[in-house]
C-alpha positions, 0 to 999 in steps of 0.5 A: 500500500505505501509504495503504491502511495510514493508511486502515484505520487511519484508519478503525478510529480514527473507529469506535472513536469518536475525532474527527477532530481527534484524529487526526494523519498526518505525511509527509515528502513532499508527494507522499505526502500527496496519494496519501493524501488521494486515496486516502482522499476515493476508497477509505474505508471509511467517508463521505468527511465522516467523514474531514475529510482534510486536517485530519490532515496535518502536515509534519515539520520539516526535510523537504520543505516545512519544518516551518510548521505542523508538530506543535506548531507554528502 
């Protein structure tokens, strides 16, 4: 159910003409994130290209995985 939420909206953003690299999904859980990203490359709406989906994940800092990489961070 949450990953078909992030992809309907995923997917209305990149229609509504932003880019991808203006897009960005945080999770807490590495887990999450890969039901995301597969749901995402199997189920779109719209070409797997459009998508780019890994390029949108961040992790937060102090969950799972720590915060590298995180929002704002490099």
């Amino acid at each position: 159910m949450e990953a078909s939420n992030v992809e309907k909206v995923v997917s209305k953003l990149i229609k509504a003409g932003m880019k991808p690299d203006q897009i960005g999904i945080i999770t807490p859980y590495e887990g999450q994130r890969a039901h995301i990203i597969q749901h995402m490359s199997f189920s779109g709406s719209i070409s797997q290209k459009l998508y780019g989906v890994s390029q949108y994940f961040r992790k937060g800092e102090g969950q799972e995985g720590g915060g590298e990489g995180g929002v704002g961070g490099g």
